[in-house]
NUKE-104469 format. One record per residue (C-alpha): residue number from 1; y, x, z. Coordinates in Angstrom, 1 decimal. Layout:
BEGIN
 zavex  north   east     up
   NUM      Y      X      Z
...
This chain:
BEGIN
 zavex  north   east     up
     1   -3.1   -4.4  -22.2
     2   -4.7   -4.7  -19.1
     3   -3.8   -5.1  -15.4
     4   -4.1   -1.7  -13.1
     5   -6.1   -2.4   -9.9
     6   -5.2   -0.3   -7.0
     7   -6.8   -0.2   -3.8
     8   -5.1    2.1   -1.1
     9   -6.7    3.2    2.2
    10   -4.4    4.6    5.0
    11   -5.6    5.5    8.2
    12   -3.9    5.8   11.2
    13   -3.5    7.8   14.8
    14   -4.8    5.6   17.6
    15   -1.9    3.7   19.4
    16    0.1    3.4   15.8
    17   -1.5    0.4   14.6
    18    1.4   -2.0   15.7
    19    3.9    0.2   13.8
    20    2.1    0.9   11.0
    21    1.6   -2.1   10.7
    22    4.7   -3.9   10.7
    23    5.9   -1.3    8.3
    24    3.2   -2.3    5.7
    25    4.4   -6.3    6.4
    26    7.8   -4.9    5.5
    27    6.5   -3.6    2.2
    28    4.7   -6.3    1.5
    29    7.1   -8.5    0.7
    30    9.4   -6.1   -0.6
    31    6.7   -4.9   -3.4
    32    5.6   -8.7   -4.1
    33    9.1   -9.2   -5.3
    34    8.9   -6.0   -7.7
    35    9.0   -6.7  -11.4
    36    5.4   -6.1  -12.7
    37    3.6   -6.6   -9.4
    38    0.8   -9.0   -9.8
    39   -0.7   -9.1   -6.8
    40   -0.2   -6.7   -3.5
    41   -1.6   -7.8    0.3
    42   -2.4   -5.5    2.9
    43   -5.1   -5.6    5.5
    44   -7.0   -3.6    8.6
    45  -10.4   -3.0    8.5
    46  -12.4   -5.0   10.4
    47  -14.9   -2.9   10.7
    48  -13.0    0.4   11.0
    49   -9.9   -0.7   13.1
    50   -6.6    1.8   12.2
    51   -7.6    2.2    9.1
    52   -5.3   -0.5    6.5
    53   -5.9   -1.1    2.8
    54   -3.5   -2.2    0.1
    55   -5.2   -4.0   -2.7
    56   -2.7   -4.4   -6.0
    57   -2.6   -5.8   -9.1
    58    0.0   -4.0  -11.4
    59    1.2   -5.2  -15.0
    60    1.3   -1.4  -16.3
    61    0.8    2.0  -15.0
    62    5.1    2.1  -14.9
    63    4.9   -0.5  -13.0
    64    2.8    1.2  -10.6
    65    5.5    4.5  -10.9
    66    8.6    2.8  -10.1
    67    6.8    1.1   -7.3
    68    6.1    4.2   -5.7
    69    9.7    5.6   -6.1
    70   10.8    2.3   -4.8
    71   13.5    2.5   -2.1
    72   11.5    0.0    0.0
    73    8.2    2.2    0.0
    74   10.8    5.1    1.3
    75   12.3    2.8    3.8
    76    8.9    1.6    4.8
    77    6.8    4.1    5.3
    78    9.0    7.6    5.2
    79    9.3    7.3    9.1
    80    5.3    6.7    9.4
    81    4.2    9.7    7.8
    82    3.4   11.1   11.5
    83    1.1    8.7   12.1
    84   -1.5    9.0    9.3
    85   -4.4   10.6    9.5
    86   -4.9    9.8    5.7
    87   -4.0    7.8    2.7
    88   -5.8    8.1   -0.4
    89   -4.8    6.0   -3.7
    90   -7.6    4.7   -5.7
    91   -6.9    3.3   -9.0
    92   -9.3    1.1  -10.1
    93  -11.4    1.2  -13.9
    94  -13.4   -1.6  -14.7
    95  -17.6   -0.9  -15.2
């Protein structure tokens, strides 16, 4: 079986950047210490400032799941949902 490759783009209201953004440090190291994370970093655009991407490596779709219904991803981001503008989840298939 293959990895899952996830890319995840959240953007943000002007101002919220700082917040945001130590949330998703928060979960960063919270979700690299998951079971069945391979890889999981987050960034902001350089060329579209406010808007942060998640790129992750998952060992199986469950994997994936549980991550998402992870207390830390509560913890993390339930009190930023008033600050995006939008988050979209891409999952990844190889060409």
């Amino acid at each position: 079986m293959s990895e899952l490759h996830v890319v995840a783009t959240i953007a943000v209201k002007p101002g919220t950047e700082a917040e945001v953004g130590a949330a998703l440090r928060t979960l960063v190291t919270a979700t690299q210490a998951e079971e069945g994370c391979n890889y999981y970093e987050a960034f902001e655009s350089a060329s579209t400032p406010g808007t942060f991407v998640t790129v992750e490596r998952w060992r199986s779709q469950a994997d994936l799941d549980a991550h998402m219904a992870s207390p830390h991803v509560a913890a993390a981001l339930g009190g930023q949902e008033a600050n995006f503008v939008e988050v979209k989840i891409h999952p990844l298939t190889a060409l």
